[in-house]
mmJSON file of the N, C-alpha and C atoms, coordinates in Angstrom:
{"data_MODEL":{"atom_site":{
"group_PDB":["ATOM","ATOM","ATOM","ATOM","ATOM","ATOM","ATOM","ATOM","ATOM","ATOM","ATOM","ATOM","ATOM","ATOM","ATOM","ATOM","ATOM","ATOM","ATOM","ATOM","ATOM","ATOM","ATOM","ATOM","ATOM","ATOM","ATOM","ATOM","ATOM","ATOM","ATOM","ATOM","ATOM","ATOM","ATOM","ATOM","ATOM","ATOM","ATOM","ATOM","ATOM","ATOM","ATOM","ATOM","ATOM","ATOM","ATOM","ATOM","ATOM","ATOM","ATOM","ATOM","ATOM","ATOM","ATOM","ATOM","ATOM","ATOM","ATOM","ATOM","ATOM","ATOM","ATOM","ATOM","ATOM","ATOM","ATOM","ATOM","ATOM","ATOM","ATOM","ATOM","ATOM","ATOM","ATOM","ATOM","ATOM","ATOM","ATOM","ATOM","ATOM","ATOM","ATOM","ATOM","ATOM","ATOM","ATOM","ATOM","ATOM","ATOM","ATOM","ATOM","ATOM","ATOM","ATOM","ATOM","ATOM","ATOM","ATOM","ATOM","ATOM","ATOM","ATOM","ATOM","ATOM","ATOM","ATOM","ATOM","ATOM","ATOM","ATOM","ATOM","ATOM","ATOM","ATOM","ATOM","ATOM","ATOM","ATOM","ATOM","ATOM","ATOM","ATOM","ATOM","ATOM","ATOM","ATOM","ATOM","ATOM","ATOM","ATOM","ATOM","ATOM","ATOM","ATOM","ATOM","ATOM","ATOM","ATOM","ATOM","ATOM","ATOM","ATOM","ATOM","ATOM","ATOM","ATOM","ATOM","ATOM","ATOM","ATOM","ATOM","ATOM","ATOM","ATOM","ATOM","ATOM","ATOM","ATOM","ATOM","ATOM","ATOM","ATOM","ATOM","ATOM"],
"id":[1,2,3,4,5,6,7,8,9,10,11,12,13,14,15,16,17,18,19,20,21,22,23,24,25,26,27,28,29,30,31,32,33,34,35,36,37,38,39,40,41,42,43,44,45,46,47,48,49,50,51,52,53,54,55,56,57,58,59,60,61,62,63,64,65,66,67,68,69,70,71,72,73,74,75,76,77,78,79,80,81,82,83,84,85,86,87,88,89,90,91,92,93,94,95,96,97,98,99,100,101,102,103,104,105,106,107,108,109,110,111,112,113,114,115,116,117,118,119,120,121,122,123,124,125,126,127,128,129,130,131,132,133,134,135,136,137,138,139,140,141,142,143,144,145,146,147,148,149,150,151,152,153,154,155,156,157,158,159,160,161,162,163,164,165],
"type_symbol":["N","C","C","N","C","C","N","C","C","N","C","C","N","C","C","N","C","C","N","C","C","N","C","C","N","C","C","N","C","C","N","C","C","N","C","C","N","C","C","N","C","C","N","C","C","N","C","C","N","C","C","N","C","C","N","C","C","N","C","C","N","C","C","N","C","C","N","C","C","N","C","C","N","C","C","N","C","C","N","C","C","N","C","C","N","C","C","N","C","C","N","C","C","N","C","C","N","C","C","N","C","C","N","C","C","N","C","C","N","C","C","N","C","C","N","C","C","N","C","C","N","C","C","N","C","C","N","C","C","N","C","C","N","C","C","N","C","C","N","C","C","N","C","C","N","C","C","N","C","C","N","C","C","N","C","C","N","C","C","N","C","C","N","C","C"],
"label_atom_id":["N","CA","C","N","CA","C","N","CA","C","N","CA","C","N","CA","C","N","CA","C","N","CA","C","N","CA","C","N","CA","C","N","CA","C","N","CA","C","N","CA","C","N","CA","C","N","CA","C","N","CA","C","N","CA","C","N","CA","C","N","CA","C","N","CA","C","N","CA","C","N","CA","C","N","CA","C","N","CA","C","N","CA","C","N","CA","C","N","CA","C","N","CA","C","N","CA","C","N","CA","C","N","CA","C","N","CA","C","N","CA","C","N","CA","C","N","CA","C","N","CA","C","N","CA","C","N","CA","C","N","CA","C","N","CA","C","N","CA","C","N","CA","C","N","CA","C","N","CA","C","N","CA","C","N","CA","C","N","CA","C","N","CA","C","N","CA","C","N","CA","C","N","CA","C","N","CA","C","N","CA","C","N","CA","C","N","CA","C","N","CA","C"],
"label_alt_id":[null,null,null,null,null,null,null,null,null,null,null,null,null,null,null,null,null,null,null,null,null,null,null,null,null,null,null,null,null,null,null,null,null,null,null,null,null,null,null,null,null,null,null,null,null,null,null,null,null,null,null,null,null,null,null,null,null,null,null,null,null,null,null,null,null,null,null,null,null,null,null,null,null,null,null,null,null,null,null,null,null,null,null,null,null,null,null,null,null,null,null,null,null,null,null,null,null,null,null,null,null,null,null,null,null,null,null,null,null,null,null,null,null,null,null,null,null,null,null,null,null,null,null,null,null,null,null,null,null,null,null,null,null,null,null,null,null,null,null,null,null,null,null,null,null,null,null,null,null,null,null,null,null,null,null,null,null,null,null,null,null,null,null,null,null],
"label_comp_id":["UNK","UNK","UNK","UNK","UNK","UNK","UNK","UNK","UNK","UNK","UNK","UNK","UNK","UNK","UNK","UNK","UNK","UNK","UNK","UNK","UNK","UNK","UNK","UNK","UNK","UNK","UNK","UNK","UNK","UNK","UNK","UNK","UNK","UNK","UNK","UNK","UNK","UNK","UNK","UNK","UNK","UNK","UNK","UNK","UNK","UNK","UNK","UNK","UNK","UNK","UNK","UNK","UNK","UNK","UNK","UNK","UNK","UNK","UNK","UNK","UNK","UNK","UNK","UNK","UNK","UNK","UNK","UNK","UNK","UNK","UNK","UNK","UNK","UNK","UNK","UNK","UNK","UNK","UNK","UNK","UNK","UNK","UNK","UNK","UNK","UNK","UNK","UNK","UNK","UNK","UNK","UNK","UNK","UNK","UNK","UNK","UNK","UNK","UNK","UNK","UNK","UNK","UNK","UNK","UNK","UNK","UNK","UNK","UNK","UNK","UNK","UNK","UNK","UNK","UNK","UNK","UNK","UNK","UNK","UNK","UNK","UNK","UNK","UNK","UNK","UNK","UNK","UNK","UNK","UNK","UNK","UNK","UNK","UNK","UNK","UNK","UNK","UNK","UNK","UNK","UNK","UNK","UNK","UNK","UNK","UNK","UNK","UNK","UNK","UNK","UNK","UNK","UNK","UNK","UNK","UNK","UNK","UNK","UNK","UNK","UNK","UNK","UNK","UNK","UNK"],
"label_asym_id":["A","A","A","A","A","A","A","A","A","A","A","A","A","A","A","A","A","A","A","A","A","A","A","A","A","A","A","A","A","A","A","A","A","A","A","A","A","A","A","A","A","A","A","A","A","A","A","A","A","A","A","A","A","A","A","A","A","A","A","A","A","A","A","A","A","A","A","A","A","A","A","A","A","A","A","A","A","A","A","A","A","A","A","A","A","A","A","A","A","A","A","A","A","A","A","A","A","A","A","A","A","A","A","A","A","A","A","A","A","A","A","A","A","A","A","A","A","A","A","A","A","A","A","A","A","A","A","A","A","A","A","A","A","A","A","A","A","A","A","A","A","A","A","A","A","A","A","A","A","A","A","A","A","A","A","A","A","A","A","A","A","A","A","A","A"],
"label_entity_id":["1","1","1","1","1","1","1","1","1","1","1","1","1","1","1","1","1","1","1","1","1","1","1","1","1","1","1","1","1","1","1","1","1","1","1","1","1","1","1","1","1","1","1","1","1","1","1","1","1","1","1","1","1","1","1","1","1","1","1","1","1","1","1","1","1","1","1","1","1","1","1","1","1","1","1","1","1","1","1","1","1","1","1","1","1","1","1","1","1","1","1","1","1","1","1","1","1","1","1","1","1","1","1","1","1","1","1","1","1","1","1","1","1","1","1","1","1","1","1","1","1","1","1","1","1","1","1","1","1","1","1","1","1","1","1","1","1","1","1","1","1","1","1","1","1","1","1","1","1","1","1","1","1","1","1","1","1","1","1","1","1","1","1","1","1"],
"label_seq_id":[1,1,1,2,2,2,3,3,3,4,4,4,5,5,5,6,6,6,7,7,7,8,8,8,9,9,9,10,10,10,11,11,11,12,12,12,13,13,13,14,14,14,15,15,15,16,16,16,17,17,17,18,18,18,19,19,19,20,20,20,21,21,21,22,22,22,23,23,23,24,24,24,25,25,25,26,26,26,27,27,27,28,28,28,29,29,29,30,30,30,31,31,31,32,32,32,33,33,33,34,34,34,35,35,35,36,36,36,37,37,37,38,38,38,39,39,39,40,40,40,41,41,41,42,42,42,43,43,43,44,44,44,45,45,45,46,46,46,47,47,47,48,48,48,49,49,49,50,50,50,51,51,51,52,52,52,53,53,53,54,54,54,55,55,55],
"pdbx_PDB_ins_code":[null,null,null,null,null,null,null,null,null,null,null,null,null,null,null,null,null,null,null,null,null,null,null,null,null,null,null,null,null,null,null,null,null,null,null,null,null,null,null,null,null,null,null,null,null,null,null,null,null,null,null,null,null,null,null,null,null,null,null,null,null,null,null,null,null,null,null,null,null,null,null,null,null,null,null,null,null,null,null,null,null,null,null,null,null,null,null,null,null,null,null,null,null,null,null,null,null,null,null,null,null,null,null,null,null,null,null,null,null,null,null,null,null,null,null,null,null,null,null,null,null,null,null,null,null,null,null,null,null,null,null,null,null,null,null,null,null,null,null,null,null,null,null,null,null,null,null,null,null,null,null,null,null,null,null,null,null,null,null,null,null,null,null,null,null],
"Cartn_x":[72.795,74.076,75.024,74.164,74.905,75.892,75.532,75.59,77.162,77.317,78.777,79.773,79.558,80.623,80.892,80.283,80.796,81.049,80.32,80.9,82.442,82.462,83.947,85.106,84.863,86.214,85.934,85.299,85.116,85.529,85.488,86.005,87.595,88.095,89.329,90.07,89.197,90.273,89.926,89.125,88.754,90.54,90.386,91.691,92.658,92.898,94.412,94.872,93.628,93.87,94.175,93.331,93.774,95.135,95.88,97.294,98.166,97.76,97.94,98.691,97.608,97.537,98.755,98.475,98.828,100.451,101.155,102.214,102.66,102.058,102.922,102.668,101.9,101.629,103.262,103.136,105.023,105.775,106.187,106.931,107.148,105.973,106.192,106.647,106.911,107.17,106.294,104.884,103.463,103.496,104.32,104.101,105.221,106.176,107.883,107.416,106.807,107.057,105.458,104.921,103.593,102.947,104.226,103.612,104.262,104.495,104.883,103.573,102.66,101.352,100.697,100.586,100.111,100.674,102.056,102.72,102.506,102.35,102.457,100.873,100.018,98.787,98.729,99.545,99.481,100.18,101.384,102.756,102.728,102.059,102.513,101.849,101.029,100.278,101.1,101.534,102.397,104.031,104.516,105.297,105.53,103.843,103.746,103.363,102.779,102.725,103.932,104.809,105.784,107.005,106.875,107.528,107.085,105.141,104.663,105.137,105.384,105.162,107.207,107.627,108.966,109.719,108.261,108.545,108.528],
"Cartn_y":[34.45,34.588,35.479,36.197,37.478,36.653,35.729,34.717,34.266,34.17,33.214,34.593,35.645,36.853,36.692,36.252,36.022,34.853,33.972,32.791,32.021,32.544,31.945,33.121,33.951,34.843,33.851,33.842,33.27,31.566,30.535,29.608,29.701,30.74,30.798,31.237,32.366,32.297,30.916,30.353,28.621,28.198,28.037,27.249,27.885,29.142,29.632,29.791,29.534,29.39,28.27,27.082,25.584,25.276,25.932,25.818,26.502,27.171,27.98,27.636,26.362,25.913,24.243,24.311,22.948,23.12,24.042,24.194,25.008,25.499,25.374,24.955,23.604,22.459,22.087,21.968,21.098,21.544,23.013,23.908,23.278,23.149,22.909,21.266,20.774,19.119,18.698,18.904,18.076,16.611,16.507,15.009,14.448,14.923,14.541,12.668,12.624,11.175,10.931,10.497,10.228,8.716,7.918,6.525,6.888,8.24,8.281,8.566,10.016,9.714,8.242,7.364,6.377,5.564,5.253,4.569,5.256,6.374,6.759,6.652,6.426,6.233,4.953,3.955,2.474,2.318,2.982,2.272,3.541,4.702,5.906,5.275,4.539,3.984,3.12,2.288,1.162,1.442,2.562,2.994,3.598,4.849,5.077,4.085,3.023,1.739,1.452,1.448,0.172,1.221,2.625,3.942,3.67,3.359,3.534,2.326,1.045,-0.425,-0.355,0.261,0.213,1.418,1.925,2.826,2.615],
"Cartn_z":[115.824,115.152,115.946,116.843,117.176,118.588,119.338,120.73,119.636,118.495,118.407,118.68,118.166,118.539,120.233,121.236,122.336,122.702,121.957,122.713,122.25,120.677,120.394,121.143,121.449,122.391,123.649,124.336,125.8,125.403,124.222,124.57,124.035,123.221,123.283,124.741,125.313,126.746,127.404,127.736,128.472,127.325,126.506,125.856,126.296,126.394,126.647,128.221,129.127,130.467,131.018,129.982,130.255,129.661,128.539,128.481,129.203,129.686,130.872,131.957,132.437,133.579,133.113,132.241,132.089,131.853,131.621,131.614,132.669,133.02,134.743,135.96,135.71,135.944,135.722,134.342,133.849,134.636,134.379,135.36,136.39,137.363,138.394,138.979,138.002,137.926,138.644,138.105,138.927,138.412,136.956,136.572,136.142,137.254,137.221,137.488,138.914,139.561,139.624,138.558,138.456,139.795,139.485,140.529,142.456,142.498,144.446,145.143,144.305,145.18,145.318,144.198,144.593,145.159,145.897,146.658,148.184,147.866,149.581,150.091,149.102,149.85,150.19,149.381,149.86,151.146,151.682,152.387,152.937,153.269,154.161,155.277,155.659,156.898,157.294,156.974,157.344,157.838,157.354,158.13,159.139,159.004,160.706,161.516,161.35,162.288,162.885,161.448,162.274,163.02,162.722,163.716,165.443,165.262,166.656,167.42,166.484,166.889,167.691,167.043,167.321,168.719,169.019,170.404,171.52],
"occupancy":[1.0,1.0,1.0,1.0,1.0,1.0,1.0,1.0,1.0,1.0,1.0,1.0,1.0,1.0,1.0,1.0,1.0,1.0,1.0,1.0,1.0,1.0,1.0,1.0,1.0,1.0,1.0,1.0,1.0,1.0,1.0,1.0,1.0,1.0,1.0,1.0,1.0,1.0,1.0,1.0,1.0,1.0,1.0,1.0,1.0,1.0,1.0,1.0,1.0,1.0,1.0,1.0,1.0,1.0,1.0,1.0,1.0,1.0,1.0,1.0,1.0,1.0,1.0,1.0,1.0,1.0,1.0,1.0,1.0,1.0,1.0,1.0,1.0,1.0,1.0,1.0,1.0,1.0,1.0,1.0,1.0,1.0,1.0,1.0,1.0,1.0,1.0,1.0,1.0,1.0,1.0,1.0,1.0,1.0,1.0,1.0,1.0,1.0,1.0,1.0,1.0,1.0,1.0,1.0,1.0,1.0,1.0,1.0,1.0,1.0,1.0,1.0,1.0,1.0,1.0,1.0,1.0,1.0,1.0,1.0,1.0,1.0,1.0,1.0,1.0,1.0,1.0,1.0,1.0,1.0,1.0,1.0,1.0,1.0,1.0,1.0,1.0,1.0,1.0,1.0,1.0,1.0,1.0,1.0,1.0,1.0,1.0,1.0,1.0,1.0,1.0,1.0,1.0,1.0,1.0,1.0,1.0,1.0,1.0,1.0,1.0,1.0,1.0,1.0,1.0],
"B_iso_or_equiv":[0.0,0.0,0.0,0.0,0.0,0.0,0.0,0.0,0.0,0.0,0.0,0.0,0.0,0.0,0.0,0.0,0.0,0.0,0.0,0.0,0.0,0.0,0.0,0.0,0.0,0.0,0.0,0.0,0.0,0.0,0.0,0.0,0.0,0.0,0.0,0.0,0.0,0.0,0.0,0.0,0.0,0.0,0.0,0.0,0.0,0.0,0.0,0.0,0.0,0.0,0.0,0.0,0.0,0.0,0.0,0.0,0.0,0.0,0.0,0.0,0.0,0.0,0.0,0.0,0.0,0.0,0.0,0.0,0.0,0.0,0.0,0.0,0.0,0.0,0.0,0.0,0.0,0.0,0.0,0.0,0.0,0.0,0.0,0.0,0.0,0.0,0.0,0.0,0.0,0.0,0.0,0.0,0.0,0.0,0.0,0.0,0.0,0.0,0.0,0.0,0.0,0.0,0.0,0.0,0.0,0.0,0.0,0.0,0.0,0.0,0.0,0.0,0.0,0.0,0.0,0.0,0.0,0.0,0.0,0.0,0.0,0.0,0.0,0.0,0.0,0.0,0.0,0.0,0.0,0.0,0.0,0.0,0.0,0.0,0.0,0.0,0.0,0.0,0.0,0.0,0.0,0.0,0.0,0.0,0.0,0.0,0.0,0.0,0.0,0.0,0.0,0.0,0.0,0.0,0.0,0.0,0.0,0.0,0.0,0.0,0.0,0.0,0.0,0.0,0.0],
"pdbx_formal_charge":[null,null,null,null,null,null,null,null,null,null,null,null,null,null,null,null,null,null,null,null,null,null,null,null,null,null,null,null,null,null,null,null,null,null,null,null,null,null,null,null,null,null,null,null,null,null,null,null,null,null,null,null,null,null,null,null,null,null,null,null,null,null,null,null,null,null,null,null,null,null,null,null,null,null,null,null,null,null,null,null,null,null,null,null,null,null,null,null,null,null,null,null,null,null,null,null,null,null,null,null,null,null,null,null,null,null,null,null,null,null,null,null,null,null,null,null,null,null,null,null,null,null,null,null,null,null,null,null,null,null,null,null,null,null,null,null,null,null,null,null,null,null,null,null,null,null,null,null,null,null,null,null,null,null,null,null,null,null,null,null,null,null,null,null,null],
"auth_seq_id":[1,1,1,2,2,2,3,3,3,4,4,4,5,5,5,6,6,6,7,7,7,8,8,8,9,9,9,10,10,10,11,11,11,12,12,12,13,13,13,14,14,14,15,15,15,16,16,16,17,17,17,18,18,18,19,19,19,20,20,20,21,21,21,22,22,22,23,23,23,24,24,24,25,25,25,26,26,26,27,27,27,28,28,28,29,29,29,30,30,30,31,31,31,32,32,32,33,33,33,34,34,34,35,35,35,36,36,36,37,37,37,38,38,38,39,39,39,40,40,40,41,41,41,42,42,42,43,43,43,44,44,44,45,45,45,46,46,46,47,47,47,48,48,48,49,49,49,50,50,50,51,51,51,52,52,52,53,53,53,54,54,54,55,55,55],
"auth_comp_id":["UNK","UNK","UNK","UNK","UNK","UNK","UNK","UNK","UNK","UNK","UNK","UNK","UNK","UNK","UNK","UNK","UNK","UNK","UNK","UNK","UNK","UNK","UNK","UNK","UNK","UNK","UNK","UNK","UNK","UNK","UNK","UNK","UNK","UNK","UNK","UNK","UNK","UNK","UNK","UNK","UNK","UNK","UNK","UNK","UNK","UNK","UNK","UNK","UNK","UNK","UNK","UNK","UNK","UNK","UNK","UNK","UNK","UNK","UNK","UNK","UNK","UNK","UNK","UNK","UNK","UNK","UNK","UNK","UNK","UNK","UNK","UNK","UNK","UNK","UNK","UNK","UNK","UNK","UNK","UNK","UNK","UNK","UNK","UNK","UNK","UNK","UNK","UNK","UNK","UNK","UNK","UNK","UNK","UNK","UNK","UNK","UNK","UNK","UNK","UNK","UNK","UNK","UNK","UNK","UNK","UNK","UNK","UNK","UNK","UNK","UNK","UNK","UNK","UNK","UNK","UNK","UNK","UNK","UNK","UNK","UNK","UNK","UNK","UNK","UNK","UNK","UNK","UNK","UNK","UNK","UNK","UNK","UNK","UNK","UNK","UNK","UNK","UNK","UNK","UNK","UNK","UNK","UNK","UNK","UNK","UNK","UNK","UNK","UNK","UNK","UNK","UNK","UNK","UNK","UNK","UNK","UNK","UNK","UNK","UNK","UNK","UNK","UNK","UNK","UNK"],
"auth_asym_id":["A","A","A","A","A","A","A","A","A","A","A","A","A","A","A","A","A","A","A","A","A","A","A","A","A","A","A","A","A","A","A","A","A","A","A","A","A","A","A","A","A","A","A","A","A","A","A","A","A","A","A","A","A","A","A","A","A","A","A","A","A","A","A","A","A","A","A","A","A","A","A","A","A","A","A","A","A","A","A","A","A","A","A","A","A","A","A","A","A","A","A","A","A","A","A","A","A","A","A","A","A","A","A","A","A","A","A","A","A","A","A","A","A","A","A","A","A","A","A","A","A","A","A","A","A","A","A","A","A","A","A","A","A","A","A","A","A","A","A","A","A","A","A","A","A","A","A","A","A","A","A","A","A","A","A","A","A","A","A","A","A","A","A","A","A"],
"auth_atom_id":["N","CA","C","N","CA","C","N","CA","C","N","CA","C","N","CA","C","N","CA","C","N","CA","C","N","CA","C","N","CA","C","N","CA","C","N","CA","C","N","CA","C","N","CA","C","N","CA","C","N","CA","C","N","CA","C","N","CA","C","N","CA","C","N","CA","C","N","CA","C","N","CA","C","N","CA","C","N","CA","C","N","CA","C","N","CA","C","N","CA","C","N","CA","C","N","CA","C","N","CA","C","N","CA","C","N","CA","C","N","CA","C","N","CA","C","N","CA","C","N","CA","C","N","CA","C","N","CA","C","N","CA","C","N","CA","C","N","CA","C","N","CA","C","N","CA","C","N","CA","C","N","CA","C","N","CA","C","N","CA","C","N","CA","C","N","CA","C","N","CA","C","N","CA","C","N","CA","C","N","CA","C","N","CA","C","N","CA","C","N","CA","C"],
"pdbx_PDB_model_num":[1,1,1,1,1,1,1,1,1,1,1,1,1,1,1,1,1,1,1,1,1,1,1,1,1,1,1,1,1,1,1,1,1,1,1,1,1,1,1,1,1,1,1,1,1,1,1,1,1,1,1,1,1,1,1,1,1,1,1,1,1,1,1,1,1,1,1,1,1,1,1,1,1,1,1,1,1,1,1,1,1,1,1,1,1,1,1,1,1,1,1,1,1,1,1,1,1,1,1,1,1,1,1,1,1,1,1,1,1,1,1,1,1,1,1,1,1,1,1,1,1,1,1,1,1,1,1,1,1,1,1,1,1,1,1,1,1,1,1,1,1,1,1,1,1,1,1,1,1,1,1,1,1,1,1,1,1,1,1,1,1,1,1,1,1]
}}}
């Protein structure tokens, strides 16, 4: 019985560090343009190609 006096403080900071994080996350507009990382992993190769192909 005595293990919940520490374990519910320790999962409230886990919660208040993960809101924590997750708003300045926002702050930082991490999920302004959610679909560019996945465009530049498709088409960031193909443009340095066609940079080298055009030298």
């Amino acid at each position: 019985m005595s293990v919940i006096y520490i374990l519910v403080p320790i999962a409230i900071l886990f919660v208040l560090i993960a809101i924590g994080v997750f708003f300045w996350a926002v702050r930082g507009e991490q999920f302004s343009d959610l679909n560019k990382q996945g465009h530049s992993i498709l088409f960031e190769d193909d443009k340095e190609q066609h940079k080298k192909s055009n030298d």
